[in-house]
C-alpha positions in Angstrom: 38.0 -27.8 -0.6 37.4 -24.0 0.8 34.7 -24.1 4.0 31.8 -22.2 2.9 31.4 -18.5 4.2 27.7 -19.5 5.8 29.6 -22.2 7.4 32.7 -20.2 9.0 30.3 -17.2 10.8 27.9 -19.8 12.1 31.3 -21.5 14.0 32.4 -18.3 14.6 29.2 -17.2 16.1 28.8 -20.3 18.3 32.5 -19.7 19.3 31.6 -16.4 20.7 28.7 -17.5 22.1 30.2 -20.1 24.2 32.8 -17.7 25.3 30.1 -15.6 27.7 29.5 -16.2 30.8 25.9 -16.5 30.9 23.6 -18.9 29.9 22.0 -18.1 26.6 18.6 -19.8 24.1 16.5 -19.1 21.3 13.4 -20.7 20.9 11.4 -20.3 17.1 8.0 -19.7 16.8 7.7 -23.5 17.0 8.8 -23.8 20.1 11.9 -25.6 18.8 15.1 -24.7 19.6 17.3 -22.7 17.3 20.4 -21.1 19.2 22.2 -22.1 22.5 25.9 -21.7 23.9 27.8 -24.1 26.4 26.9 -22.1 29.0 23.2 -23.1 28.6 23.9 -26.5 28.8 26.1 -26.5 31.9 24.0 -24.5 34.0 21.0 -26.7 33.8 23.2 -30.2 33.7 21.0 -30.7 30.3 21.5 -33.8 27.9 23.0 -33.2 24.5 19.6 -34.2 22.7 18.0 -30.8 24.5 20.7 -28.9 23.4 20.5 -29.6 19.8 18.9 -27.2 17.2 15.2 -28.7 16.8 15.0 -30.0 20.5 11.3 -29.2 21.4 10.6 -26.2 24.3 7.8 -28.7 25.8 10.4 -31.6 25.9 12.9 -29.1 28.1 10.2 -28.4 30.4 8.8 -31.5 30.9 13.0 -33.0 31.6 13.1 -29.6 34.1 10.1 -30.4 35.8 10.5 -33.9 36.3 14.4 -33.2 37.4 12.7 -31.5 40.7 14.1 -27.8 38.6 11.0 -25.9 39.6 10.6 -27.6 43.1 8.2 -30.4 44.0 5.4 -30.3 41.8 2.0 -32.7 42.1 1.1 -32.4 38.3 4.0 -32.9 36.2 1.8 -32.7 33.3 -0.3 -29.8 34.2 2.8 -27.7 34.9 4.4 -28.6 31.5 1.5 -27.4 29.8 1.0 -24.0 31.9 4.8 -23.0 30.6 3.8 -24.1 26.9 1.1 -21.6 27.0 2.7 -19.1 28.5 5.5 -19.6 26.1 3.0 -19.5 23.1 1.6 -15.5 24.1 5.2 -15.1 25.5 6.0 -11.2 26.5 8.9 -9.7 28.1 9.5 -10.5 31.2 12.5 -10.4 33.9 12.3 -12.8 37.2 14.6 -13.8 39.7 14.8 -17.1 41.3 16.5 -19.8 43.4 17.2 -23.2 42.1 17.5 -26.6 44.0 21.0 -26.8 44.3 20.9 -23.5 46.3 22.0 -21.3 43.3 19.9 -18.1 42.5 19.6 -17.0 38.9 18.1 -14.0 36.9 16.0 -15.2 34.0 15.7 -11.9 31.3 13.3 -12.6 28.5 12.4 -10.6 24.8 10.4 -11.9 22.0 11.8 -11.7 18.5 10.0 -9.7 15.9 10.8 -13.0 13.4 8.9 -14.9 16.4 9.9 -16.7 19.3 12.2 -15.3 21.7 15.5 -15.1 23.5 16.3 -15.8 26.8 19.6 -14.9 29.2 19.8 -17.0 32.6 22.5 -15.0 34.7 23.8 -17.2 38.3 23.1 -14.3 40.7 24.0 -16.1 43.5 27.0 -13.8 44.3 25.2 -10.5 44.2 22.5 -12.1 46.4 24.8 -13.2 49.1 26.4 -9.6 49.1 22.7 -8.3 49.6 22.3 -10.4 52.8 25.4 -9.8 54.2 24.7 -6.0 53.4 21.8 -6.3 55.0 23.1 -8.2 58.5 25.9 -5.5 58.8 24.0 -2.3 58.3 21.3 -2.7 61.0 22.0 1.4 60.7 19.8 1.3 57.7 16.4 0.5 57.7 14.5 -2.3 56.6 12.3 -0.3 54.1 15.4 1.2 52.8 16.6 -2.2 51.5 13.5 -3.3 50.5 13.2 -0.3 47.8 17.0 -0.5 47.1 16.3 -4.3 46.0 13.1 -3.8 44.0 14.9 -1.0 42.2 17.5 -3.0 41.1 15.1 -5.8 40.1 13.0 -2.9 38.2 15.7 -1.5 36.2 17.2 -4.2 35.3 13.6 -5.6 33.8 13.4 -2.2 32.4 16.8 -2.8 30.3 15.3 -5.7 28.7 11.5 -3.8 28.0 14.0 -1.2 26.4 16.2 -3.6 24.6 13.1 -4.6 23.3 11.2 -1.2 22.0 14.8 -1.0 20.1 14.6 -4.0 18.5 10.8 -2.9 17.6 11.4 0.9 16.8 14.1 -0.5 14.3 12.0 -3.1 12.4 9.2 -0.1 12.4 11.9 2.3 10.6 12.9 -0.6 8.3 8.9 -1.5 7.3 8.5 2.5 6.5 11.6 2.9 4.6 10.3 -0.3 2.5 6.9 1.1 2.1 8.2 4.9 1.2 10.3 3.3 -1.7 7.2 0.9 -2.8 4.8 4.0 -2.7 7.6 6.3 -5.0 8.1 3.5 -7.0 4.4 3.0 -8.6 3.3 4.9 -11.9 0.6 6.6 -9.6 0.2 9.2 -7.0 -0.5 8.5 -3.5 -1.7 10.8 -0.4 -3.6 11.4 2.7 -5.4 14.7 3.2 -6.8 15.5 7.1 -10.3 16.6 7.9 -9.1 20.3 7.0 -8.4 19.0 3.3 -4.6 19.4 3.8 -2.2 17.2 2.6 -0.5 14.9 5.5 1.5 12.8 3.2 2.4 12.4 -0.6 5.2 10.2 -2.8 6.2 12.4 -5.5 4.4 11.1 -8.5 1.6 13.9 -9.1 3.6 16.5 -11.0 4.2 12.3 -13.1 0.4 12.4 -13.3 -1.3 15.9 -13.6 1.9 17.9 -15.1 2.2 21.6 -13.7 1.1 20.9 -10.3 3.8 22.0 -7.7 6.3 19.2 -6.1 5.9 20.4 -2.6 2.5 20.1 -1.6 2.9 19.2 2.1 0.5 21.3 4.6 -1.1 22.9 1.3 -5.0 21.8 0.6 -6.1 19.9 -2.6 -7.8 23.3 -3.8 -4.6 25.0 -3.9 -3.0 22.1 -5.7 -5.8 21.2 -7.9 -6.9 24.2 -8.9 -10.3 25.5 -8.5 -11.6 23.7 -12.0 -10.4 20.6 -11.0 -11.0 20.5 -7.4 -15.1 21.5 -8.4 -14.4 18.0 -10.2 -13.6 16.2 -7.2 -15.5 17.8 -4.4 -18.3 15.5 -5.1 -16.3 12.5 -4.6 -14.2 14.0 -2.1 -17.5 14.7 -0.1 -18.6 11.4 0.2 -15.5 10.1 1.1 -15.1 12.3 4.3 -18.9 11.0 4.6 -17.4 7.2 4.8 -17.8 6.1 1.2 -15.7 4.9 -1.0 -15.5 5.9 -4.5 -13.5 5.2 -7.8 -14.4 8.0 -10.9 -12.6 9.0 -13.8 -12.6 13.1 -15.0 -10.1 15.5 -17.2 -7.7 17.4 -16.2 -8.1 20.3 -17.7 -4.6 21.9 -17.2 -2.9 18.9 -18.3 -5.5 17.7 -20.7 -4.9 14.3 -19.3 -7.3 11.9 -18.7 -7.4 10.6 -14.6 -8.6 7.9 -12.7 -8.8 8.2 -9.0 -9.7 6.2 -5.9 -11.1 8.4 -2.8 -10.7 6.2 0.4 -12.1 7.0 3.8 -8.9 6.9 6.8 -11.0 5.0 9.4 -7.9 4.0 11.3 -8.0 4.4 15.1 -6.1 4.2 18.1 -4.1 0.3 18.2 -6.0 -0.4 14.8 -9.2 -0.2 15.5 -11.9 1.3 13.2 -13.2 4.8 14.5 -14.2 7.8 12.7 -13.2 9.7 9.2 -10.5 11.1 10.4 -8.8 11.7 6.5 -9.1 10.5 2.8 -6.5 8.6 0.9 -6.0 9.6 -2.6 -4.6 7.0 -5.3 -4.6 8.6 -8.8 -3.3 7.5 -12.2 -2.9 8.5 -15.3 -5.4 6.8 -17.8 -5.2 9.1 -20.7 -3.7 6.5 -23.4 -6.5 3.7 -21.9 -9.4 6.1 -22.4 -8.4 7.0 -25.8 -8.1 3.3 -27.2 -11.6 2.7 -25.4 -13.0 5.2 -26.9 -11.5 3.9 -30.3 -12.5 0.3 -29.8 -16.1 1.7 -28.8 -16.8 3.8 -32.0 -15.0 0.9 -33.7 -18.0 -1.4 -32.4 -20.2 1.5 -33.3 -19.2 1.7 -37.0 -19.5 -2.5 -36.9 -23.2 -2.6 -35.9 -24.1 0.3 -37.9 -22.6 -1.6 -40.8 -24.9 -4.7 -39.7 -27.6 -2.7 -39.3 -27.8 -1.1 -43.1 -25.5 -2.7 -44.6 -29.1 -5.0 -46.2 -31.2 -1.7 -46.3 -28.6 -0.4 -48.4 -28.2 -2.6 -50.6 -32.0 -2.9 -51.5 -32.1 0.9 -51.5 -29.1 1.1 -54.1 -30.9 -1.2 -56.1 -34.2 0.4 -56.1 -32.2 4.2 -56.7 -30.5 2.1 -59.8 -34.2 1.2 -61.2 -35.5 4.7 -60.8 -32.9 6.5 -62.8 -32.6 4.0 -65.4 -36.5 4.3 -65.8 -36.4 8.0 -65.3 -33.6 7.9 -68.6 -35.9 5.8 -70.7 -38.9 9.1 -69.9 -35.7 11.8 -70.7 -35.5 10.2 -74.3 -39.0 10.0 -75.2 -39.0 13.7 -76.0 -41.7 14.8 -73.3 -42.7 18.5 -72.6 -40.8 21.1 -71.2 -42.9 20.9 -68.1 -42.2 17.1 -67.5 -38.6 17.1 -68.8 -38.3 19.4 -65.4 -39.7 16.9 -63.2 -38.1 13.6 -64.7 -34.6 16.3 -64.3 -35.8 17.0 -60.6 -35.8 12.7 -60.0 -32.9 12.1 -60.9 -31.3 15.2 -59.1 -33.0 13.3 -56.0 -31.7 10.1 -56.7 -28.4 10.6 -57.4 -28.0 12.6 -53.7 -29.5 9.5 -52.3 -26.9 7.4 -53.8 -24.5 10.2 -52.4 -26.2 9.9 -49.2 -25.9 5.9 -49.4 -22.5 6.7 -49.6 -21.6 8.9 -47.0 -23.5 6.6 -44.9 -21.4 3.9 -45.9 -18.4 5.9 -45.0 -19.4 6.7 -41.8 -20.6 2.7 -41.0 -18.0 0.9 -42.9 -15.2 -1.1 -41.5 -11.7 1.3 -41.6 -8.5 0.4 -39.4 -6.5 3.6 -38.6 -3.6 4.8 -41.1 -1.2 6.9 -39.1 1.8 8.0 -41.1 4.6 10.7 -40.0 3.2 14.4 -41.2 4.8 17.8 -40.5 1.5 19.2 -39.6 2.2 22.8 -40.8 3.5 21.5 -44.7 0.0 19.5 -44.3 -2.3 22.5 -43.2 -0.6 24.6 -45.6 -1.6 22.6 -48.5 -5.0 22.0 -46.7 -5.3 25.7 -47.2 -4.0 26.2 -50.7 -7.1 23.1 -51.3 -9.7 24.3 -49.4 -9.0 28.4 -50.4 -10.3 28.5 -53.9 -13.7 27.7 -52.8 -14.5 29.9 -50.5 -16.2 33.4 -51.6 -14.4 36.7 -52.4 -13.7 38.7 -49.2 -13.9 35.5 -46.9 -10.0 35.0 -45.6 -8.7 31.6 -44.6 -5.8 31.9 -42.1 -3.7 28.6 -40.6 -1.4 29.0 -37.5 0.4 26.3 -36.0 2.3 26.7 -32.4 4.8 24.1 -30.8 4.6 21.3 -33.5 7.5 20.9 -35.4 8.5 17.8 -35.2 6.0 15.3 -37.4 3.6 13.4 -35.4 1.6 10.5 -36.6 -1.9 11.3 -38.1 -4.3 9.6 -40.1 -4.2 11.9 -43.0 -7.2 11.3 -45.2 -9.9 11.2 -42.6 -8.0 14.7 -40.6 -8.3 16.3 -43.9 -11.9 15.4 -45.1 -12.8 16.6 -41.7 -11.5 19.8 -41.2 -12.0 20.5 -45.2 -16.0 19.7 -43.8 -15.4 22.5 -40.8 -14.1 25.2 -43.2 -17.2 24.5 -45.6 -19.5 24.8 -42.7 -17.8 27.9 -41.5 -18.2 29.2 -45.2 -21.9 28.8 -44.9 -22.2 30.2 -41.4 -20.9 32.8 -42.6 -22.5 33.7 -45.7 -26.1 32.7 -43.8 -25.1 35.6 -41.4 -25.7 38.3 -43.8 -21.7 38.5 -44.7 -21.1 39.7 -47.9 -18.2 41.8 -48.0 -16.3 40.2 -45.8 -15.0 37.1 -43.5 -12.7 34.8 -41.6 -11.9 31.3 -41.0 -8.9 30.5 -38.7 -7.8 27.3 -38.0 -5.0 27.0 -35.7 -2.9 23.8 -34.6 -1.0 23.7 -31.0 0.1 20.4 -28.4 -1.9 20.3 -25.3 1.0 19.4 -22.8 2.4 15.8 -24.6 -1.3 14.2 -24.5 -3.6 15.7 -27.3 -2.8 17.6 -30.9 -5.7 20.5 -30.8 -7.2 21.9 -34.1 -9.4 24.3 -33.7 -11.7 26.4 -36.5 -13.2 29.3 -35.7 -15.4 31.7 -38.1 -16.6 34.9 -37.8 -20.3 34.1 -38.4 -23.6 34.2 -36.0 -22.0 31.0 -34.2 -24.4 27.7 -33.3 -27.9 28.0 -32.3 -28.6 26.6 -28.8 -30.4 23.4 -30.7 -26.9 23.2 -32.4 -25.1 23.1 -29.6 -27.0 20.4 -28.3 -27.7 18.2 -31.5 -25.0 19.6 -33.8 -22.8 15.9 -33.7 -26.3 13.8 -34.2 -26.4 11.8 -37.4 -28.9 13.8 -39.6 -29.1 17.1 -37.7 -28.8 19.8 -40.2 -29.4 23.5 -40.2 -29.9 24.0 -43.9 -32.8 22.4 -44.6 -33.4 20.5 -47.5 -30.1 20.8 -48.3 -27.9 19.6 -45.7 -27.7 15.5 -45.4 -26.9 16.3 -41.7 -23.6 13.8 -42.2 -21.1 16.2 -42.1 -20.2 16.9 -38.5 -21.4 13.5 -37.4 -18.3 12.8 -39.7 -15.6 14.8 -38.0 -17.1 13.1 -34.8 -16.7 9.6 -35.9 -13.2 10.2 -37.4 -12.7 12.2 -34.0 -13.4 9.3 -32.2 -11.9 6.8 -33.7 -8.4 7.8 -33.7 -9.3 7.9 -29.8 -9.9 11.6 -29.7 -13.2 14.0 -29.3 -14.8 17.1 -30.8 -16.1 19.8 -28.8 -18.7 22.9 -30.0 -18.6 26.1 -29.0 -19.2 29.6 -29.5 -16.6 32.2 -29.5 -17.4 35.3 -26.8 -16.9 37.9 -29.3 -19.0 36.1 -31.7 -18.8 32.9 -34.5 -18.4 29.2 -33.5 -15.5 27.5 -32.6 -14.5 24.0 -33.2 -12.2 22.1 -31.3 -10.6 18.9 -32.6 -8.9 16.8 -30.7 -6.6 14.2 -31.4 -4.0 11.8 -29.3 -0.4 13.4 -30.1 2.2 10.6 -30.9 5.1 11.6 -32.0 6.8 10.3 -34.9 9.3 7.4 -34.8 12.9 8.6 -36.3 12.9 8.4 -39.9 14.7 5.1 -40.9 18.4 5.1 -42.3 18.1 4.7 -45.7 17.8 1.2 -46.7 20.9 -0.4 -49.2 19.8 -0.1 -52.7 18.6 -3.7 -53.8 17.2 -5.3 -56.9 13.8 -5.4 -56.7 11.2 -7.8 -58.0 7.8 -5.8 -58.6 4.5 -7.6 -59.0 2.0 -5.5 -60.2 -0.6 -6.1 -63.0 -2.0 -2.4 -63.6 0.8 -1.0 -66.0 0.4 2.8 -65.0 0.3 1.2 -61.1 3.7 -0.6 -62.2 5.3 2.9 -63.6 4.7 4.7 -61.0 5.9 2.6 -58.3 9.1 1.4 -60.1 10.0 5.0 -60.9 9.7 5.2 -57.1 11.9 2.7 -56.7 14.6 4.1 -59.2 14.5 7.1 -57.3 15.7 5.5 -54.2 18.6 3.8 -56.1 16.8 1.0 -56.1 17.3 -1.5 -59.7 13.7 -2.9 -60.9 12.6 -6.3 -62.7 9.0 -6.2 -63.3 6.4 -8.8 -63.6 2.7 -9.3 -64.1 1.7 -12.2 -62.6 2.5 -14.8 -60.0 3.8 -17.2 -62.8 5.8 -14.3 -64.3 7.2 -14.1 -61.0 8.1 -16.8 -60.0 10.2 -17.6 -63.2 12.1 -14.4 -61.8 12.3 -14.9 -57.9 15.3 -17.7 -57.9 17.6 -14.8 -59.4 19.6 -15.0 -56.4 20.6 -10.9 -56.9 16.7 -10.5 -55.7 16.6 -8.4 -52.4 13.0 -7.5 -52.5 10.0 -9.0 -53.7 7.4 -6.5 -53.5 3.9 -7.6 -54.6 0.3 -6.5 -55.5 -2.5 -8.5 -53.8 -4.8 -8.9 -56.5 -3.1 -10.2 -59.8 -5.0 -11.8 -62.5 -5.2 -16.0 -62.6 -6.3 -17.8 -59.8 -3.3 -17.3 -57.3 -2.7 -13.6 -55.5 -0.1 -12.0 -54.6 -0.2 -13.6 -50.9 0.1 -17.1 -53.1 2.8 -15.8 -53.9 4.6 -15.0 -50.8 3.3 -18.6 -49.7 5.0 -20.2 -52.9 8.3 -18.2 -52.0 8.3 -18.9 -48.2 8.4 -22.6 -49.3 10.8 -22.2 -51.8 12.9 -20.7 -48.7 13.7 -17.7 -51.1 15.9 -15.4 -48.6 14.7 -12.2 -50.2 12.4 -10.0 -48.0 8.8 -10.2 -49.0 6.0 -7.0 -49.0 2.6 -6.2 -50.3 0.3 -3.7 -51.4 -2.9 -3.6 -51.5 -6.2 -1.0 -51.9 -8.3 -3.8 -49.9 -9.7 -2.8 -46.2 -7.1 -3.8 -43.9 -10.5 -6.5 -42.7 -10.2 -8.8 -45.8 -9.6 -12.3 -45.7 -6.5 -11.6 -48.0 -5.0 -9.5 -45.5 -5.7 -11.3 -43.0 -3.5 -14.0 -44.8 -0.7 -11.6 -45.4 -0.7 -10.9 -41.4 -1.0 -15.0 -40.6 2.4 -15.0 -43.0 3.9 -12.0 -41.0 4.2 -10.4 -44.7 3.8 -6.5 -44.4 0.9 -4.6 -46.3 1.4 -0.9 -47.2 -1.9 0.3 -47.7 -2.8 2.1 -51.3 -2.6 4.9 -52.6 0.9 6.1 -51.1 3.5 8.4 -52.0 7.6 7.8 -52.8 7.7 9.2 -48.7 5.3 6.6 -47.6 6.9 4.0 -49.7 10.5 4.6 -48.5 9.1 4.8 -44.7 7.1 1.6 -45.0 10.4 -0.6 -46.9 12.9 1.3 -44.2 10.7 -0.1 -40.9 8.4 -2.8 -42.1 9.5 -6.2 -41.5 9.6 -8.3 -44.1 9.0 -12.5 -43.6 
């Protein structure tokens, strides 16, 4: 059998070792003995057991000592344990000293930065005698003379090993900063030091990572010139009390970058050996929290909507009931052929009603449970038919414009709430505009761009009298209006709650040259790669509705895809063991007391190999889907188009 590699150095080591001249041992931090050579052994006449790795340092001494090594000696005991101690806080050291058998050795000591040290016993005894006899033939030189020639040798030869050992230190230093430079460049944050002066000592290079367009190089400048003047204003406060000697840990947003940043403002209190002494700097640890504040700020208006929903969802109820009673009674008045006069008032009662069951509705939309629905959209196809919606119902003279900049490729919006909301904005900029006296004429613009790879920004700006100070203020409050009696007050409390949760915001303004501005904005995610087109299949399609059933198969065909259609889960499972079946794709609710997730059950038992999907228009909350998700079945969402059909059977995976 080949000798192991570890094996062959260690001989070879103790080879070379044993090869020098001098005496040579390593003690561990446990006092225990981890390296000597033959040398070591011969000078002090030691047993093999003390010259074994693991033979104790105390058990040495105490064989030394007792062997008359150190001279006579009264307290054996007491003088073992003075050399344990001193071992214990051991420092470098370099002595010279005569044994009993009339030898003279050098005794050169370093402690190891892994703990313990290393000691080298050199027989001096030579050199010595050479000394003396120097010093009996050259009465010529003085006695001083010698004196400092032998205390020079004995320092510099004690200041070899003090330098031998602030090598060994200055490397392990380098090695513990290289090791801390790469852990520092290596975490998704940036990290510095700013002086008293505000100027940056040291930096990894992770901000330009964190707060794009900031400049790489930002050594010797100060975190004004870096920051910016917008974002420094930000900081200073935190800044301030940092150089004060308080910690702090805040969040704020960038406005250059449009990112949102946490960051950690810690006082430098380090002084001289590691001792605490004054502010003397700040270290800076920021990160990028941009995609965690957007889903808090989802999960919170999620929260928002529930308890809103607790909170009416009984007074609603009631209130539709009692709104259901008053216009059937005010019906039963209509036919009983009353005067002009009254006929006006029972038409008035029912006007008001029927906007508080609109009301109860918005309400409802605004408070009910509604998961996100982001699909792929090329966002200037999508304002472009916002436009060609919205335009017919604005007034002669009043222009509706639509510019998009920088977003070409889709990204991934929830398209029915984004369009209810911005058709809301260009309403409420039609009004503005004809309640500022504008009759002849008008604008709306609503333009689209990226904010750096963090946010999609819509804005809509008009060229009306702009918000009212009060509007500013309250314009986002459920139930502020400005029309009176005939505002509900919902609308931009709408675009708010949408705004917010598909982790976004919504900002008011008013333009300098006059009208209000809008801003809208949303998280930008990019669209996934559209999916290869997926192998034409037979599909089974479960569907109960017949015009439901058209319209989806035709889908289908168009896709290449063959169709078998059924109306039930019976129905469909007489079909499902045709083993040409490559797709089962299902409605939820089917008539008969099994659904379409029954189904899907049934089949997964059956071990059908045939991927499985369904379709629902139920809230993505109900117990049904809920089922479908517990049986990893995919739900595509109703209504949908042959686009979102294709997308959701090309990347949804199937049980």
């Amino acid at each position: 059998m080949p000798e192991n590699p570890g094996d062959m150095t260690a001989k070879l080591t103790q080879a070379g070792l044993n090869l020098i001249q001098q005496a040579l041992s390593i003690f561990d931090s446990e006092l225990r003995l981890a390296v000597s050579n033959r040398a070591y052994q011969e000078m002090f006449a030691l047993p093999d057991h003390l010259t074994t790795p693991g033979a104790g340092f105390e058990e040495t001494i105490r064989y030394l000592v007792t062997r008359g090594e150190y001279g006579p000696v009264e307290d054996v005991e007491a003088a073992v344990r003075d050399r344990v101690e001193t071992a214990r806080a051991f420092r470098p050291h370099y002595m010279e000293r005569p044994r009993p058998n009339g030898r003279t050795i050098s005794v050169e000591g370093a402690p190891l930065p892994q703990g313990g040290w290393v000691t080298v016993y050199t027989d001096i005894t030579e050199i010595k005698h050479q000394e003396t006899l120097l010093r009996a033939r050259s009465a010529e030189l003085s006695e001083q003379l010698l004196a400092h020639a032998e205390r020079l040798g004995q320092a510099n030869r004690a200041l070899a090993a003090t330098n031998a050992a602030l090598e060994e230190a200055q490397r392990e230093l380098t090695e513990t900063e290289a090791r801390t430079r790469l852990t520092t460049e290596m975490m998704p944050a940036h990290i510095a030091h700013v002086g008293t002066d505000l100027r940056y000592t040291y930096s990894n290079r992770r901000l330009a990572s964190v707060m794009p367009g900031r400049p790489a190089q930002i050594l010797g400048l100060t975190l004004a010139e870096v920051l910016g003047p917008e974002t420094f204003a930000r900081v200073a406060p935190y800044l301030n009390r940092a150089l004060a000697g308080e910690a702090s840990v805040f969040e704020f947003t960038d406005e250059v970058s449009g990112r949102r940043i946490r960051g950690a403002f810690t006082p430098d209190r380090i002084g001289p050996e590691g001792t605490e002494g004054p502010v003397n700097g700040v270290y800076i640890l920021s990160m990028d929290v941009t995609e965690e504040a957007q889903a808090r700020a989802a999960l919170l208006q999620t929260r928002k909507r529930e308890l809103a929903a607790q909170l009416s969802s009984g007074l609603a109820h009631d209130f539709a009931n009692l709104l259901t009673v008053i216009l059937g009674l005010q019906s039963r008045l209509e036919r009983l052929g009353l005067p002009a006069e009254a006929a006006e008032l029972v038409a008035a009662t029912q006007a008001t009603a029927r906007r508080g069951g609109r009301l109860l509705d918005r309400i409802a939309g605004i408070s009910g449970r509604r998961a996100p629905r982001p699909v792929p959209t090329d966002l200037p196809v999508y304002l472009g038919d916002l436009r060609a919606l919205v335009a017919p119902s604005l007034p002669e003279g009043v222009q509706l414009s639509v510019s998009v900049a920088g977003l070409t490729a889709p990204v991934m919006i929830d398209q029915g709430p984004l369009q209810d909301a911005l058709v809301n904005l260009v309403l409420n900029a039609r009004d503005a505009i004809g309640a500022g006296g504008v009759t002849a004429g008008g604008e709306i613009r609503l333009a689209a761009r990226p904010v750096r790879d963090t946010w999609v920004e819509i804005t809509v700006t008009d060229t009306g009298p702009g918000f009212s100070p009060e509007a500013l203020a309250h314009g986002l409050d459920p139930f502020f209006t400005t029309k009176g009696s005939e505002g509900s007050g919902l609308g931009l409390s709408m675009v708010y709650d949408q705004a917010n949760l598909a982790g976004g915001s919504v900002r008011l303004t008013n333009r300098p040259e006059g009208g209000a501005r809008v801003v809208l904005r949303l998280p930008l995610r990019l669209a996934p790669p559209a999916p290869a087109s997926t192998a034409p299949d037979l599909v089974l399609l479960v569907e109960d509705t017949e015009e439901i059933r058209l319209s989806v198969r035709e889908m289908l065909r168009a896709r290449g895809h063959a169709v078998i259609e059924a109306a039930s889960v019976e129905e469909a499972l007489t079909l499902a063991d045709l083993p040409e079946i490559g797709l089962v794709l299902s409605d939820i609710g089917l008539p008969g007391p099994r659904s379409g997730v029954d189904l899907m059950e049934a089949l997964t038992a059956r071990g059908t190999r045939a991927r499985r999907c369904l379709m629902t228009s139920l809230p993505a909350a109900d117990p049904a889907c809920r089922r479908a998700a517990a049986l990893g079945v995919p739900v595509l969402p109703k209504p949908f188009d042959a686009t979102g059909l294709a997308a959701f059977l090309g990347t949804g995976s199937a049980a």
